[in-house]
LOSEBA-97447 format. One record per atom (N, C-alpha, C): residue in three letters; x, y, z. Coordinates in steps of 0.02 Angstrom, whole numbers, plus 50000, padded with zeros to 5 digits. Each point is the difference from the previous one (the first is absolute). Layout:
<atoms>
ALAXYZ/...
</atoms>
This chain:
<atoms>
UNK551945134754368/UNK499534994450012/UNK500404993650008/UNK499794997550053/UNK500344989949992/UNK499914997449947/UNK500574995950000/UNK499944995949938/UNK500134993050018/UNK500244995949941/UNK500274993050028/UNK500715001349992/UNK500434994750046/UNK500864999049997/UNK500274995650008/UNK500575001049964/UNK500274992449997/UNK500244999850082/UNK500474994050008/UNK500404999350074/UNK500395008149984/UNK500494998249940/UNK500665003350006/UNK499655010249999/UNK499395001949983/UNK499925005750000/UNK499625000850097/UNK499984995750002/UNK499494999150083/UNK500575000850029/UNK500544997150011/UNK500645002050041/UNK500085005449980/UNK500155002649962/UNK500365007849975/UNK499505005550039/UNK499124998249982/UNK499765005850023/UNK499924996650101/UNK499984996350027/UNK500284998850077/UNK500565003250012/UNK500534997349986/UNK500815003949993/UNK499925007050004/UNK499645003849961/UNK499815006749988/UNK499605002750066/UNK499624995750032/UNK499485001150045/UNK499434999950019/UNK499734997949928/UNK499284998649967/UNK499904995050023/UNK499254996950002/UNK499474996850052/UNK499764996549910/UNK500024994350026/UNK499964994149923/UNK499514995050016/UNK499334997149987/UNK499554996150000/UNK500444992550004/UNK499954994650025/UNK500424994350003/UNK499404995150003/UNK500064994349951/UNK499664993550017/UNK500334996550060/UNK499884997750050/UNK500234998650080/UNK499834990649992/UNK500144997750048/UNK499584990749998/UNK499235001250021/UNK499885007050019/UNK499264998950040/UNK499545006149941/UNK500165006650013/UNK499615005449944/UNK500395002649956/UNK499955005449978/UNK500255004549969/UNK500345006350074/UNK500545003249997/UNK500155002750046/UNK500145008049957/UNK500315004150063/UNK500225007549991/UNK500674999350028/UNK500355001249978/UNK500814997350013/UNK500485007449996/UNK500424999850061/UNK500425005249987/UNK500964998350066/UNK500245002649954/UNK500704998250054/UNK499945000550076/UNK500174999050055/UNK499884999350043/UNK500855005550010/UNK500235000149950/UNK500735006350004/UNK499865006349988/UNK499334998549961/UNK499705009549969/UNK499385000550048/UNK500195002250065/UNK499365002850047/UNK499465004749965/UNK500095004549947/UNK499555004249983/UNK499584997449949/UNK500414990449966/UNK499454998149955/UNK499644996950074/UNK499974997650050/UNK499744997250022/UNK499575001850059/UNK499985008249991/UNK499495003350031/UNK499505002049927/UNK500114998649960/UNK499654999849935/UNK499394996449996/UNK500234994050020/UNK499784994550015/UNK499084999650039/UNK500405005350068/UNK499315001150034/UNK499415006149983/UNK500405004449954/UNK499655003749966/UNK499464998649958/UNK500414993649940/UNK499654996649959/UNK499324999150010/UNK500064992350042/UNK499624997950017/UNK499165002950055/UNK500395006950013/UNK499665002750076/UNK499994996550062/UNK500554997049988/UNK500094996650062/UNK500275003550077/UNK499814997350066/UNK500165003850036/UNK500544997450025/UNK500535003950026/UNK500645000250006/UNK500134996550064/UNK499404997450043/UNK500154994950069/UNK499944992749965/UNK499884999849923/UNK500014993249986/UNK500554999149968/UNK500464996050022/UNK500494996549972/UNK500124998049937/UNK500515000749939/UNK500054997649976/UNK500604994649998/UNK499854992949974/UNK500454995850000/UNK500744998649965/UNK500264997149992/UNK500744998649974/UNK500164996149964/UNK499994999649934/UNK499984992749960/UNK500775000750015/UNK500544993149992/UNK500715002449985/UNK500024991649963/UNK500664998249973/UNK500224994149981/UNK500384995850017/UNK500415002650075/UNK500124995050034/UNK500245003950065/UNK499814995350067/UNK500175001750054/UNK500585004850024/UNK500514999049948/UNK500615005549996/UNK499835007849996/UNK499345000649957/UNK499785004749989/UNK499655005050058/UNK499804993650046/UNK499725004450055/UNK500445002550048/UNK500724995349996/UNK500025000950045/UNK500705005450016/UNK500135001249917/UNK500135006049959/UNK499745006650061/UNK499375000649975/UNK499695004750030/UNK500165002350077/UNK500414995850030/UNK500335001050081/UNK499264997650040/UNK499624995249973/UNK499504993450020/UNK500204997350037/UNK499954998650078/UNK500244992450027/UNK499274994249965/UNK500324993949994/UNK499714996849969/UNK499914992450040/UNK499365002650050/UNK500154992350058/UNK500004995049970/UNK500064993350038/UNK499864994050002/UNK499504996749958/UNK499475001650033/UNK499224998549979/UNK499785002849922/UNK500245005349992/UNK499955003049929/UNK500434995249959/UNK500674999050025/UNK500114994249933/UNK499684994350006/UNK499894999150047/UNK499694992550011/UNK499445001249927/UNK499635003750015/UNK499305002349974/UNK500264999849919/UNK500555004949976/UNK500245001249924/UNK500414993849974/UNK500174995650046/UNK500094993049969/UNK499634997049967/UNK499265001150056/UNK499584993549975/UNK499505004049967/UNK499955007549991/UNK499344999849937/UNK500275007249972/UNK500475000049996/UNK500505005749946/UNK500384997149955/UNK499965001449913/UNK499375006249991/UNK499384994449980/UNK499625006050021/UNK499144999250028/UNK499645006950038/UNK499564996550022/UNK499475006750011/UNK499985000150060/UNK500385001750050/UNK500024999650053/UNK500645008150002/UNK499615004550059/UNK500235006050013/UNK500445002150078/UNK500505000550017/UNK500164997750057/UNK500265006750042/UNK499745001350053/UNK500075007750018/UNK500424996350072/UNK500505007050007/UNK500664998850015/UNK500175007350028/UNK500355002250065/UNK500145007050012/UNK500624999449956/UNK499685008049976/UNK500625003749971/UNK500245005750009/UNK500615004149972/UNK500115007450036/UNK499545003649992/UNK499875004750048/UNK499695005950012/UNK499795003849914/UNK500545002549960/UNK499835001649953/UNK499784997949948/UNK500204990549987/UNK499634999549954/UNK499404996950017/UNK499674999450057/UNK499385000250032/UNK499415005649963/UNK500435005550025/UNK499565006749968/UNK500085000349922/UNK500424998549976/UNK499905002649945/UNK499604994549960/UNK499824994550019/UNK499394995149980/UNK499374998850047/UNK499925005650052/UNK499335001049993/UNK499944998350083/UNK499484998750029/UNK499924996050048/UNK500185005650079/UNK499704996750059/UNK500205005350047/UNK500604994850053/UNK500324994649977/UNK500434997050054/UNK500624996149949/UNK500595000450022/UNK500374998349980/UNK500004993249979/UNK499844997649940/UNK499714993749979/UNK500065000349923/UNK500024993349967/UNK499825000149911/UNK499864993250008/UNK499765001549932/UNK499744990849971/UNK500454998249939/UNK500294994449986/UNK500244999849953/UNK499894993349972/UNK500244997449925/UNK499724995249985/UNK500305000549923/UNK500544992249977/UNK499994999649974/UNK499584995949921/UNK499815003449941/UNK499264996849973/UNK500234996749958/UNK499704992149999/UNK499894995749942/UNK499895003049934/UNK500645003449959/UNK499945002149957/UNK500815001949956/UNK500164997849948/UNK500684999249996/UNK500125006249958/UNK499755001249973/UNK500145009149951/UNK499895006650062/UNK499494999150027/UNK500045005050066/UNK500855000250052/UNK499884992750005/UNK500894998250045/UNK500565003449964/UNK500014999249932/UNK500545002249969/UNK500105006550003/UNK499365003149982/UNK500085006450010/UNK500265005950076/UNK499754992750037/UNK500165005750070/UNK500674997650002/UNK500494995349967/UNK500644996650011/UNK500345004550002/UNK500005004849927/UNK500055004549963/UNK500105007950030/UNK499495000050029/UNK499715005750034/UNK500085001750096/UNK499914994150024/UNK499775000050072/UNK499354998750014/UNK499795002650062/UNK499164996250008/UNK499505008449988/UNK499464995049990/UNK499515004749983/UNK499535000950065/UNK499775005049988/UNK499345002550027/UNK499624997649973/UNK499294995550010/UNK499494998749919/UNK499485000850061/UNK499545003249971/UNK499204999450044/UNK499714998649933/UNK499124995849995/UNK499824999049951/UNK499665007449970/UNK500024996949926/UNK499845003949967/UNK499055002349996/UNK499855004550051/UNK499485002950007/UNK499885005050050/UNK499515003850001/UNK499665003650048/UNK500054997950056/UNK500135002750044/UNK500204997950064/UNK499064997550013/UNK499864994150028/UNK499424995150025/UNK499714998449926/UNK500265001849939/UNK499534996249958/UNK500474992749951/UNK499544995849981/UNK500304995649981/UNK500645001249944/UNK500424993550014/UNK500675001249958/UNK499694999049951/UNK500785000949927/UNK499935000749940/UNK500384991549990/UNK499764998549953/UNK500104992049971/UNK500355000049913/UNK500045003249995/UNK500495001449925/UNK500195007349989/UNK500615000649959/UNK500365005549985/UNK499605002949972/UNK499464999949949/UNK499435007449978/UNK499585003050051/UNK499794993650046/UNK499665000450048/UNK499985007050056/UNK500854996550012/UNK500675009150036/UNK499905006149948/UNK499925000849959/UNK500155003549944/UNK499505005449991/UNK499424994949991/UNK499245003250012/UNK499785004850060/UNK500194995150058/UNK499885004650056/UNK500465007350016/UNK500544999549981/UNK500565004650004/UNK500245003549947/UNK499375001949967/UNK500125001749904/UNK500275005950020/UNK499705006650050/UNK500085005750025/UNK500495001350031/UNK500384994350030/UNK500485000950057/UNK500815002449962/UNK500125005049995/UNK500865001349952/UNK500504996950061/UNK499814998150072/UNK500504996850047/UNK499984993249957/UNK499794996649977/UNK500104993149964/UNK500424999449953/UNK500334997150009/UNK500605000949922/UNK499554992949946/UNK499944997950039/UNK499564991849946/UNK500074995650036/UNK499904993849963/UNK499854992650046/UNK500194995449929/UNK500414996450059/UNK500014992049936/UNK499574995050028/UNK499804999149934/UNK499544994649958/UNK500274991950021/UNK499844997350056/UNK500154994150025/UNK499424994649987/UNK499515002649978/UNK499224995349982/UNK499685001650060/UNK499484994450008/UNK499405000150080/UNK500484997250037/UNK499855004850058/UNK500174997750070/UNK499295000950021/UNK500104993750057/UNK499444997850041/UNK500184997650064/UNK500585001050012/UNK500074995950060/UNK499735001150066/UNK499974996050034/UNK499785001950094/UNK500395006150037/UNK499735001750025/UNK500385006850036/UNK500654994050064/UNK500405004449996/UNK500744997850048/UNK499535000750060/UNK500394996850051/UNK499584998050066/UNK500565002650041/UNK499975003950049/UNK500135003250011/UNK500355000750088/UNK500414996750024/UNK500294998350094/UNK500485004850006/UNK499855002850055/UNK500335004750034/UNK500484996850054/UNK500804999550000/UNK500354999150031/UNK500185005150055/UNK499675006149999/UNK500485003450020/UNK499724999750087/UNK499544998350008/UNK499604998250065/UNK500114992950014/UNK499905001050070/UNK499864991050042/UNK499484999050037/UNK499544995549998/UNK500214994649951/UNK499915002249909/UNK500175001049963/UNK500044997849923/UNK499364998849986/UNK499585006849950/UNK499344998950006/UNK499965000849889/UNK499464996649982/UNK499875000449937/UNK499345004549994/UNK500175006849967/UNK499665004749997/UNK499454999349938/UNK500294996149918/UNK499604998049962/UNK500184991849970/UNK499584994950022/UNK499844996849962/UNK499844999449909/UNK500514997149971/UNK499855001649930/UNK500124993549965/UNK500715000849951/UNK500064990049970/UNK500114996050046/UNK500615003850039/UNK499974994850042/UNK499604999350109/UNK499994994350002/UNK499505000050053/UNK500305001150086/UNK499825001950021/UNK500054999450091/UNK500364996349995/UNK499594992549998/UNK500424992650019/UNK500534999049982/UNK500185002649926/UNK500554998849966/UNK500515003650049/UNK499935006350013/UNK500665003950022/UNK499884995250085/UNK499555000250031/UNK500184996750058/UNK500444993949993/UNK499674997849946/UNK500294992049998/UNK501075001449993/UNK500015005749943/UNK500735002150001/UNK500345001150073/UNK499465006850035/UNK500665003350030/UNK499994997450089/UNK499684992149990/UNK499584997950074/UNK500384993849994/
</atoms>
């Protein structure tokens, strides 16, 4: 059964391969290495999620992506200057494989680093994560660590979740670079105007 964890047992069971509940700047998430492909087909199991939906890329700094053999245009830093970290998700082609192995039918990810300084550390630590929120694929997220706990009492893929308090934040908003012109797929904290006003 899930339980609660500290940081230092949440790395160990990630490290291991295990899928760990995370307080994020926006919900509660489902978090797994983006190095252990089989936690992160876990991932879509979990949730029942279907495997043409993408999951995103938290990391802790641009090095991290670009780690991953990421080209990392122009416009994307432009963008991670001015509202990284924050809630803003920034999709970017990437290789062929790690395309597939996070979901989606075109060579593409979203990534985004989150207003959140114990999450950062941990991926410092670690590398970047996989995090989709913590729920049923279309039903609302979870807003505190019992919250994850409750819903996923049954789930033995859960190793636990740390206890970060309420999250409430606005969902990340969401521009797709990888097309032209540069289209914003979700509106969330931050607005249209804002990114026009950046990348215009």
């Amino acid at each position: 059964m899930p339980k609660l964890l500290t940081v230092e047992s949440a790395i160990a069971a990630l490290d291991a391969g295990g899928i760990v509940a995370v307080p994020t700047d926006t919900v509660y998430g489902l978090a797994a290495e983006v190095s252990q492909p089989s936690a992160v087909a876990t991932l879509f199991t979990m949730k029942h999620r279907p495997t043409f939906v993408p999951i995103p890329v938290l990391v802790d700094s641009v090095e991290q992506i670009q780690f991953l053999d990421v080209e990392w245009p122009d416009e994307a830093q432009i963008l991670a200057g001015a509202f990284w970290p924050g809630a803003l998700t920034i999709i970017v082609p990437v290789p062929h494989d790690l395309a597939v192995m996070l979901g989606g039918d075109e060579d593409t990810a979203g990534f985004r680093i989150p207003d959140d300084d114990a999450l950062r550390r941990m991926m410092a630590v670690l590398g970047p994560f996989a995090v989709t929120s913590a729920n049923e694929h279309g039903e609302m997220p979870c807003h505190s660590a019992y919250e994850v706990l409750e819903r996923f009492e049954t789930r033995d893929e859960l190793n636990g979740a740390i206890d970060g308090g309420e999250r409430s934040g606005d969902v990340s908003s969401v521009v797709d670079l990888s097309v032209t012109p540069w289209r914003v797929l979700r509106e969330g904290a931050i607005s249209t105007t804002e990114l026009e006003r950046v990348l215009n």
